[in-house]
C-alpha positions as CSV (number, residue, x, y, z in Angstrom):
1,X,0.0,0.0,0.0
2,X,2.7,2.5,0.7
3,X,4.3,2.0,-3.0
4,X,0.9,2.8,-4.1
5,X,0.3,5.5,-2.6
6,X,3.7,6.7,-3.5
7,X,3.2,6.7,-6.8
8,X,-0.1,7.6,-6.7
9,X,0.8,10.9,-4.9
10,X,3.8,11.5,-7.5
11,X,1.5,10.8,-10.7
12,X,-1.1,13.3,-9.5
13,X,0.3,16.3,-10.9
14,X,0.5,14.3,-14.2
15,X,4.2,14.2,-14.7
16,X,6.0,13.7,-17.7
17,X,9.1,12.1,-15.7
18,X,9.0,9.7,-12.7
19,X,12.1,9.0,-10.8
20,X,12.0,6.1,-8.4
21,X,14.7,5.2,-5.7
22,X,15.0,1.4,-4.2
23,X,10.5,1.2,-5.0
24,X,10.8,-2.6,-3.5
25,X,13.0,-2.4,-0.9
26,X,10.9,-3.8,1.9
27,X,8.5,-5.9,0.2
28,X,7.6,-9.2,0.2
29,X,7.3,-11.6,-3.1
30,X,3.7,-10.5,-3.7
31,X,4.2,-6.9,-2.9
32,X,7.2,-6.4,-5.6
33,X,5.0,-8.5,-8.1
34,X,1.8,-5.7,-7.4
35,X,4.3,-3.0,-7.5
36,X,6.0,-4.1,-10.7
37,X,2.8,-3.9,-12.3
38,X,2.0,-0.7,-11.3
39,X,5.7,1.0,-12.8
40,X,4.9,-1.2,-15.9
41,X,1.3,0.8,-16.1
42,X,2.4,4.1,-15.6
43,X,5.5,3.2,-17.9
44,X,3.4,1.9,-20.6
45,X,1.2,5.3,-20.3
46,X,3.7,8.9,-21.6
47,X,5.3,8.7,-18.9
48,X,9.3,7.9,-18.7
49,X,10.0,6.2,-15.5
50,X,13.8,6.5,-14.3
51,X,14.0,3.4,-11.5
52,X,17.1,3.1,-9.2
53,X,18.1,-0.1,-7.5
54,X,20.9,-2.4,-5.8
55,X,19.4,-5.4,-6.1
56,X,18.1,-7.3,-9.1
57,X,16.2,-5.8,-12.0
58,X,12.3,-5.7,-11.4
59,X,10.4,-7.9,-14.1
60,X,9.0,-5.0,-16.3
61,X,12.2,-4.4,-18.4
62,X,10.4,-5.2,-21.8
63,X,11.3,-2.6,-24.6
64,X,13.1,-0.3,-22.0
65,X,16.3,1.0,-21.6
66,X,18.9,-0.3,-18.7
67,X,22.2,1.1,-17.8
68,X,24.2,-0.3,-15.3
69,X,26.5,1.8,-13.3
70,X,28.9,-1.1,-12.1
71,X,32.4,-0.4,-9.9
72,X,32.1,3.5,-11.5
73,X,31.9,2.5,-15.3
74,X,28.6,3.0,-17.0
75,X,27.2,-0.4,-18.9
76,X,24.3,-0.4,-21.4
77,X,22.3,-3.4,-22.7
């Protein structure tokens, strides 16, 4: 619920951009699946979403964009 609202509260203004720091740190199986959705929504909508994260890729990487900023040296794929 808090990602939602989140996002919900950052979408209001109808952005064109979204940035989006560490958005499943904390969550369980379930709650990163519901939350991966919802970025894959909005993303699929006009607006860009720019996600940040340590940990492994969320599942909604189709037909985006991923650079990877590894030991200082900028990787794209």
């Amino acid at each position: 619920d808090r990602v939602r609202l989140g996002l919900a509260l950052a979408v209001c203004d109808d952005p064109l951009l979204l940035l989006i720091d560490e958005p499943l740190e904390g969550l369980d199986a379930n709650e990163s699946a519901e939350a991966c959705l919802l970025i894959d929504r909005l993303h699929t909508g006009h607006l860009t979403v720019v996600t940040a994260t340590r940990g492994p890729l969320p599942d909604v990487t189709r037909g985006q964009r991923i650079v990877r900023l590894i030991d200082g040296a900028v990787s794209e794929s």
